[in-house]
N, C-alpha and C positions, 0 to 999 in steps of 0.2 A: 944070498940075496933075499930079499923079504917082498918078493914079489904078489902082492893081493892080500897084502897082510894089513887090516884098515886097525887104527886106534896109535897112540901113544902108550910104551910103555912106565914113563913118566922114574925110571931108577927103581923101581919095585915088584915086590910076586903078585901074582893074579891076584890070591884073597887080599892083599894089602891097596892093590889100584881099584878094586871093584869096591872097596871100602871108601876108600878116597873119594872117587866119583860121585860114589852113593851121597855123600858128604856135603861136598861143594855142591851136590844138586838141591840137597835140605835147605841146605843156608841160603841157596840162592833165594828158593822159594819164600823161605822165611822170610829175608830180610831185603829183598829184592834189588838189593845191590852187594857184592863182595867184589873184596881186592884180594888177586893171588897174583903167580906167573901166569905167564903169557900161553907156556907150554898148557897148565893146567887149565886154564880158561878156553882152550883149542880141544881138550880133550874132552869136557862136558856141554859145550856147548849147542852143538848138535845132538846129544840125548835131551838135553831139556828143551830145545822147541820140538821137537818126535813130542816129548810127555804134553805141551802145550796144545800144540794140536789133535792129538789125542784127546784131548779133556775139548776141546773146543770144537771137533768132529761127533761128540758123540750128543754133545746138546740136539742137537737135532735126530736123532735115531731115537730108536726106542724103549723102551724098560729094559729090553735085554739087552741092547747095545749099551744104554747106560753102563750097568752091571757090570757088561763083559769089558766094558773098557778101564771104569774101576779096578775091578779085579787087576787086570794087565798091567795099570799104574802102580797098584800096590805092590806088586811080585818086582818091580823094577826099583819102587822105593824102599817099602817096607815100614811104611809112617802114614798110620789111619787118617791121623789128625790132619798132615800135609797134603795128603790128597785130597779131602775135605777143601781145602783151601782153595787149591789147586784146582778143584772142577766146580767150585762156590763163586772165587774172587778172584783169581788172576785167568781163568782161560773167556770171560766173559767181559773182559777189558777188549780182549784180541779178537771178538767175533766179527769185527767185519775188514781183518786185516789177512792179505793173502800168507804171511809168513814174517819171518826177520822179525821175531819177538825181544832179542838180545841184542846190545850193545857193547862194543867194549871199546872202550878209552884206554891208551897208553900213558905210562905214568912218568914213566923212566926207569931204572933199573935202582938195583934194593943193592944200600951199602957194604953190605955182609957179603955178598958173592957175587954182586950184580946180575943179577937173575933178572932180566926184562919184567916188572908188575905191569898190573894193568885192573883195571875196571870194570867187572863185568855185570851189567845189568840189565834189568825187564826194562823195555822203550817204553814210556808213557807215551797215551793216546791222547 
């Protein structure tokens, strides 16, 4: 039984999912819309509004809240550039929104295996 055991293992090893997630959270950020499964879009999605709000809590703290919460993003992402972005131009979209940064649309299922896709994107304000 897999009792308190939070996350999707998604068919793969730790370093290959933690690579995955790491991943889909890039592109999400980059390109502020992607299409995956359903399963995969359920397993990052709630780390990236955590990383959102996070960048959008610490606008208002102070140099070393800034810092410290930098730091934090970057050890989670690991991409200078994206965090940049990330605490520049998308957490400053969401400053006066309590939550629910993502959206996902369902698309239908992928003809190769039918694997449920879907849509996963930042809400425009």
């Amino acid at each position: 039984m897999r009792h308190q055991v939070a996350g999707y293992k998604l068919g793969r090893t730790k370093s290959a999912r933690i690579a995955l997630r790491r991943n889909l959270i890039k592109q999400l950020f980059t390109h502020e819309r992607i299409q995956t499964t359903k399963a995969k879009a359920a397993a990052i999605r709630g780390e990236a509004e955590k990383l959102i709000t996070l960048a959008r809590n610490s606008a208002n703290g102070s140099d070393i809240d800034k810092l410290n919460a930098r730091r934090l993003a970057i050890s989670k992402m690991g991409d200078n550039q994206l965090i940049k972005r990330l605490f520049d131009d998308i957490a400053p979209r969401f400053a006066t929104r309590p939550g629910g940064y993502t959206r996902v649309l369902k698309l239908g299922p992928r003809l190769g295996d039918s694997a449920e896709m879907v849509v996963l994107e930042l809400v425009e304000e």
